[in-house]
C-alpha positions in Angstrom: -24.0 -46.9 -4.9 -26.2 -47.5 -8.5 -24.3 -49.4 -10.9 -24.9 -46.9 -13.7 -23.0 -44.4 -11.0 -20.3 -46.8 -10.3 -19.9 -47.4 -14.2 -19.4 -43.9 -15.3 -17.2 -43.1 -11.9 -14.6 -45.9 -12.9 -15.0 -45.1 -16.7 -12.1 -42.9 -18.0 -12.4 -39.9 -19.8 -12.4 -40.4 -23.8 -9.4 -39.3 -25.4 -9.2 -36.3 -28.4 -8.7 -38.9 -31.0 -12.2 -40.8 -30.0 -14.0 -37.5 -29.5 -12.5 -36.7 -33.0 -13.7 -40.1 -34.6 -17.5 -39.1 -32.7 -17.5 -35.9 -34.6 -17.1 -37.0 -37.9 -19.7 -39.3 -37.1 -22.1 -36.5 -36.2 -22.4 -37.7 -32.6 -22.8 -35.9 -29.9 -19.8 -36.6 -27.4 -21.9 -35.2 -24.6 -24.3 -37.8 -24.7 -22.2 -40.4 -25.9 -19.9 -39.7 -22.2 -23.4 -41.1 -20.7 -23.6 -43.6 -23.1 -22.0 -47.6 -22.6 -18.9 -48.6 -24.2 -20.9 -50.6 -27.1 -22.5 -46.9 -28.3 -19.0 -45.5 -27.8 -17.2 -48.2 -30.5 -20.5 -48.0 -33.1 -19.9 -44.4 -33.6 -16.3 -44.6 -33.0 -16.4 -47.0 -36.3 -18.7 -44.9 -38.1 -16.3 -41.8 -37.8 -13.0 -44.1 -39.1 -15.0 -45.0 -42.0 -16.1 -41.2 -42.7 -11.9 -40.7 -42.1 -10.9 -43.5 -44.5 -13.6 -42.1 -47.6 -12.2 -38.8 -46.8 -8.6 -39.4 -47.0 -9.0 -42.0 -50.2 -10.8 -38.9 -51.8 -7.8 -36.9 -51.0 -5.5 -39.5 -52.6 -7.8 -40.0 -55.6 -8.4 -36.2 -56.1 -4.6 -35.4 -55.6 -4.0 -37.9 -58.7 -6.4 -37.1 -61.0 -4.8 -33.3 -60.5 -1.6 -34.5 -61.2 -2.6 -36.0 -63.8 -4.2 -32.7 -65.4 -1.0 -30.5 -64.1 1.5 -32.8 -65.7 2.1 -34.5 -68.7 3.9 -37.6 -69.9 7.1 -37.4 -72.7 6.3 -38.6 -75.9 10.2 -39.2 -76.1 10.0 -41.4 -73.0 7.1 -43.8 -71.9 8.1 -43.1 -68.4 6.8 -40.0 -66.8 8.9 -38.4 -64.6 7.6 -36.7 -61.6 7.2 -32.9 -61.4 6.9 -31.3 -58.3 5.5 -28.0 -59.5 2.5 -30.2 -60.6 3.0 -32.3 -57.5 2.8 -29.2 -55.2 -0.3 -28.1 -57.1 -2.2 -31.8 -56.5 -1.3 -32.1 -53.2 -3.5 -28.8 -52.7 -5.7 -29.4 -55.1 -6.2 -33.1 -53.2 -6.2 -32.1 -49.7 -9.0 -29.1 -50.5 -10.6 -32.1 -52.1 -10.4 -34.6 -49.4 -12.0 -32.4 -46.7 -15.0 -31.4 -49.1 -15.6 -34.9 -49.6 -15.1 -35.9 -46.0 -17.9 -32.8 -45.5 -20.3 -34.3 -47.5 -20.0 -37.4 -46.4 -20.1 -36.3 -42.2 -23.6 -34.3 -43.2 -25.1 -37.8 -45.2 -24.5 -39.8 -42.3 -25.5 -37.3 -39.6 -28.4 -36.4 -41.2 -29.4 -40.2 -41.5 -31.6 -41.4 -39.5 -31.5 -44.6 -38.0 -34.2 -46.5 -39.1 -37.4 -47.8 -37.0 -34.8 -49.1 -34.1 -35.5 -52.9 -35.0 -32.0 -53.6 -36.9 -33.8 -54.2 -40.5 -33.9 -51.9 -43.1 -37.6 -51.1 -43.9 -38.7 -50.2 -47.2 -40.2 -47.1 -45.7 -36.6 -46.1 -44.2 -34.9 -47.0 -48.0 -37.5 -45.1 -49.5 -36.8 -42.1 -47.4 -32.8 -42.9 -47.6 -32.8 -43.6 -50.9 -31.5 -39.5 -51.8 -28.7 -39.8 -49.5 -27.4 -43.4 -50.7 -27.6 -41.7 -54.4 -25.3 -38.6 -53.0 -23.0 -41.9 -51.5 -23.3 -43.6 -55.0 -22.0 -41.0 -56.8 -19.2 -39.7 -54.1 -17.9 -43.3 -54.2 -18.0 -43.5 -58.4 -16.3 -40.2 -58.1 -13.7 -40.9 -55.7 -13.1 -45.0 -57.7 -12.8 -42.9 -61.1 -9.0 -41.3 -60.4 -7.8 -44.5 -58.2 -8.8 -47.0 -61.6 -6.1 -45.1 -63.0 -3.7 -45.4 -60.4 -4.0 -48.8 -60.6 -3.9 -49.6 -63.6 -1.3 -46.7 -64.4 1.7 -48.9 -66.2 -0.8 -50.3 -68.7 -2.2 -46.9 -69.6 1.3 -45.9 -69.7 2.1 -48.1 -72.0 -1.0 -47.5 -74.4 -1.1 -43.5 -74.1 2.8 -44.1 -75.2 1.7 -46.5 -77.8 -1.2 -43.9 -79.1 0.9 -40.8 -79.3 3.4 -42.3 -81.1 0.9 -43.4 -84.1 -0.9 -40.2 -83.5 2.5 -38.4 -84.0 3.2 -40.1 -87.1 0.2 -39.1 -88.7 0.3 -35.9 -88.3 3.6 -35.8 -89.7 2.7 -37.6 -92.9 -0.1 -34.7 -93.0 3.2 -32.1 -92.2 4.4 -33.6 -94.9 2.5 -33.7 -97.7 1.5 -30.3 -96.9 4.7 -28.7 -97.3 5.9 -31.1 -99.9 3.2 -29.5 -101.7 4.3 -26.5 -101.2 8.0 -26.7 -101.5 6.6 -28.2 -105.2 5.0 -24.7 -106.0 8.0 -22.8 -105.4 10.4 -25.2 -107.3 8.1 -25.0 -110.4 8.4 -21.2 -110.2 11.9 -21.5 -109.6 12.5 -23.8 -112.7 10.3 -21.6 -114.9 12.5 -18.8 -114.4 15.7 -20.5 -114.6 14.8 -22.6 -117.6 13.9 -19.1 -119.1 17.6 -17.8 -118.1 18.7 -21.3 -120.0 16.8 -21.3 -123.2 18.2 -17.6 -123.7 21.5 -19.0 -123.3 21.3 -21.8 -125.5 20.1 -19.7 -128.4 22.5 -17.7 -128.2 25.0 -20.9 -128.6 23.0 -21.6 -131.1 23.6 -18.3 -133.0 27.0 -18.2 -131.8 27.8 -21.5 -133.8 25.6 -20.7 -136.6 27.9 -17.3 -137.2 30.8 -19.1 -137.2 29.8 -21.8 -139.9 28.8 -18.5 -141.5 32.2 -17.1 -141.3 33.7 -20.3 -142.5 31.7 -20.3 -145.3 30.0 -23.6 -144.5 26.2 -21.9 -144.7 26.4 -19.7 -147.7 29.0 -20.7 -149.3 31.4 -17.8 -149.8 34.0 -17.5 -146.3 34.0 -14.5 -144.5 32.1 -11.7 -142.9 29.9 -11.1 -145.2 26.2 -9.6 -145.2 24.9 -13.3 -143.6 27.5 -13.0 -141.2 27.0 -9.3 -139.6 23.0 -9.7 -139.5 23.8 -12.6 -137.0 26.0 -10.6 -135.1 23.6 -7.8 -135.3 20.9 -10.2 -134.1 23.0 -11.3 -131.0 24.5 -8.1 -129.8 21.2 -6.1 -130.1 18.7 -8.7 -129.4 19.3 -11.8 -127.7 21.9 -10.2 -125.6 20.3 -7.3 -124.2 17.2 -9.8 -123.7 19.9 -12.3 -121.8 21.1 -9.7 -119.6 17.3 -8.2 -119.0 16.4 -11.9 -118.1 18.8 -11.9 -115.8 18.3 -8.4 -114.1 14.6 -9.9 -113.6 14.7 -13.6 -112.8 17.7 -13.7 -110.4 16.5 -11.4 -107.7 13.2 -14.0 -107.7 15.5 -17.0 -107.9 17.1 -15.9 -104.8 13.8 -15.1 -103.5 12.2 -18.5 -104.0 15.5 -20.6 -102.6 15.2 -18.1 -99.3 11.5 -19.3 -99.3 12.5 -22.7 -100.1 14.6 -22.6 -96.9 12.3 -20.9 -95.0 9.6 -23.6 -95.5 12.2 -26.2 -94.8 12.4 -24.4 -91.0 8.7 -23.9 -90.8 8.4 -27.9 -91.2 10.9 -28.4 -88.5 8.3 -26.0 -86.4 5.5 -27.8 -87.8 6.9 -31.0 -86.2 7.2 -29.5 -82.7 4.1 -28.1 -82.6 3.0 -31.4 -83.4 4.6 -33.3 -80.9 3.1 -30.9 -78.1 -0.2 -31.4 -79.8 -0.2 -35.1 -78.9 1.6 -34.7 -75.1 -1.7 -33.0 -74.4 -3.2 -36.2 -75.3 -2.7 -37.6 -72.1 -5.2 -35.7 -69.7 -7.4 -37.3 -67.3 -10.3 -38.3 -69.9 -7.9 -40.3 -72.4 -6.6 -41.7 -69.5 -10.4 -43.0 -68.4 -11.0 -44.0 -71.4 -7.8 -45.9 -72.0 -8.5 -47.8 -68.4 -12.2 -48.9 -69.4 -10.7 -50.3 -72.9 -7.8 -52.4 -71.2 -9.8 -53.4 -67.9 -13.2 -53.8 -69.3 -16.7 -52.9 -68.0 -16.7 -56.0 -65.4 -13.1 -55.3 -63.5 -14.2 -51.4 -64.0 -17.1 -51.9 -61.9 -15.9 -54.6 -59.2 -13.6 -51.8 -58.7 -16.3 -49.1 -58.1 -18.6 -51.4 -56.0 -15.7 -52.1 -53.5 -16.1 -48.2 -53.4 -20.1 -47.9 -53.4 -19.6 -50.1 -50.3 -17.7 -48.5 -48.2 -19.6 -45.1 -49.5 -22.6 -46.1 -48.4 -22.2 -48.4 -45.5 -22.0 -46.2 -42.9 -25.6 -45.3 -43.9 -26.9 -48.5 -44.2 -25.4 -49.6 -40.9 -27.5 -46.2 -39.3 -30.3 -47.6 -40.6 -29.8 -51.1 -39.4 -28.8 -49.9 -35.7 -31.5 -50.4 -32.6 -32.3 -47.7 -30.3 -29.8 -48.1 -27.7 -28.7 -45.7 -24.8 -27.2 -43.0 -27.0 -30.1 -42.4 -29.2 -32.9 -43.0 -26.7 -31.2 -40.2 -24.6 -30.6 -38.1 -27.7 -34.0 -38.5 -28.4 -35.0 -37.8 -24.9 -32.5 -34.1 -25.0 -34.1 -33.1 -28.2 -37.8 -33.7 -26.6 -36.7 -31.6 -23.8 -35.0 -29.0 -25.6 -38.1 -28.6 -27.6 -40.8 -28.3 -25.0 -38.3 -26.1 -23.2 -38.7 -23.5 -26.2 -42.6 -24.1 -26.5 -42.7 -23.3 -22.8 -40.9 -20.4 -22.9 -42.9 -19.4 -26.5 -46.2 -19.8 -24.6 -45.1 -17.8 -21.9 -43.9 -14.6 -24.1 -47.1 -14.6 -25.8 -48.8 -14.9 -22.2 -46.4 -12.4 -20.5 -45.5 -14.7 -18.0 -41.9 -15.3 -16.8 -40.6 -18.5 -18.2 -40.7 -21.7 -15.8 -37.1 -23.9 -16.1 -36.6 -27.3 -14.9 -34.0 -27.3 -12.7 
């Protein structure tokens, strides 16, 4: 018996999560059942790193939708968890994680594998150069939503910190606004009531000036004489009626203005509230970013996104450094074969001769 015979006789059969880790790898488990155990674990690695981008996009993607579906209490800077918007990034994430883990299966399938030495050529990084910039961004993409994650309790903290201050100016703006206004309606309160007022006081006035008149204190001679009843003349038929005309037309505007008054006092209160749900929405996913690039700086932000670039694009690069082994000298091999099988048969419809097969 050969010994490649007695190899794949004793070998057992590869199991569904093997032939699963082959497919994400873009392997052909066909070939790869012909193939030694050393082509079986290189693709088998390939496929769990394809797995592992896919799943920490779903996790990243899932977060960064929470974020968006949620928002944090500016009452409280401790979010609590809301699992409408929970449900909704969990979809969100998993729909993400299997685009991602898409893109990435087609990079590295469609890679090559390089000249079959095991050193990267700059001829085969020229030519790979489009898919590692399709990794580079993926893996930016995927670090973005997990920098937050990390560094979640300090951006807490800060976003809490920011919407507070940000809340307390646009209160002082509230504020002066309807202080302002408040002030308009007061002064045309006063105007009419201090008109009501100096009505009233003159007639005090004429009310004591026609009783010195009486007592003689004015004129001279006591009683109710000719000085005497033009005064009273001049209050029952002028000032009176025009104190009681006053009043017919400056109280129904006086109540007016103190319902307006109040009315403004509730539209502040309203004010405030829309205010405060003005700065909750301050918290989305691009405040966030930008809070997590001011507290961890440029440097930590990057190391963070290379660990990510790396394991993006290393599946590619290790394609590239691979030598031509059993599995890809017999894929090579199948896809010669397939393709003079179809000039054959190509050859022979345009010659009208029956195909010839190798059996």
């Amino acid at each position: 018996m050969k010994l490649t015979e007695s190899y794949f006789k004793e070998r057992k059969e590869a199991n569904w999560v093997t032939k699963m880790f082959w497919w994400l790898s873009g392997a052909d488990p066909k070939i790869l059942d012909h193939s030694p155990y050393s082509d079986h674990v290189k693709y088998f690695g390939l496929g769990g790193i394809v797995l592992a981008t896919g799943v920490l996009a779903a996790l990243s993607g899932g977060y960064a939708f929470y974020t968006v579906f949620s928002s944090t209490p500016i009452d409280s800077a401790v979010s609590s968890i809301d699992p409408y918007a929970l449900f909704q990034a969990a979809i969100f994430g998993l729909i993400w994680g299997l685009i991602i883990l898409n893109l990435d299966r087609f990079i590295i399938s469609s890679s090559g594998i390089g000249d079959g030495s095991g050193r990267i050529t700059k001829k085969t990084l020229i030519h790979a150069s489009p898919r590692i910039f399709m990794a580079v961004v993926l893996s930016i993409v995927i670090a973005a939503p997990l920098e937050l994650r990390i560094f979640e309790s300090e951006i807490e903290a800060e976003l809490f910190k920011m919407q507070k201050e940000q809340l307390l100016v646009l209160n002082e703006i509230t504020n002066t606004e309807y202080a302002q206004r408040v002030d308009e309606v007061a002064v045309k309160r006063t105007n009419l009531e201090n008109a009501i007022t100096q009505q009233e006081e003159l007639i005090k006035a004429q009310e004591i000036k026609y009783q010195e008149e009486i007592a003689g204190r004015v004129s001279g001679i006591p009683g109710a004489g000719s000085a005497a009843k033009s005064i009273r003349v001049y209050l029952d038929e002028v000032l009176k009626p025009d104190l009681a005309q006053l009043k017919v037309t400056n109280e129904p505007q006086i109540a007016k203005l103190w319902l307006q008054t109040d009315y403004l006092k509730a539209e502040k209160v309203q004010a405030y509230a829309i205010n405060k749900t003005q700065v909750q929405k301050m918290d989305g996913l691009l405040q966030r970013l930008m809070i997590a690039h001011k507290i961890a700086g440029w440097k930590l932000t990057w190391l963070i996104r290379l660990i990510f670039i790396v394991i993006e694009t290393a599946p590619i690069l290790f394609k590239m450094m691979m030598r031509n082994e059993v599995y890809e000298a017999l894929h090579e091999n199948l896809k010669r074969h397939i393709l003079k099988e179809e000039l054959e048969e190509e050859r022979d419809v345009l010659t009208n001769k029956p195909a010839l097969r190798d059996v």
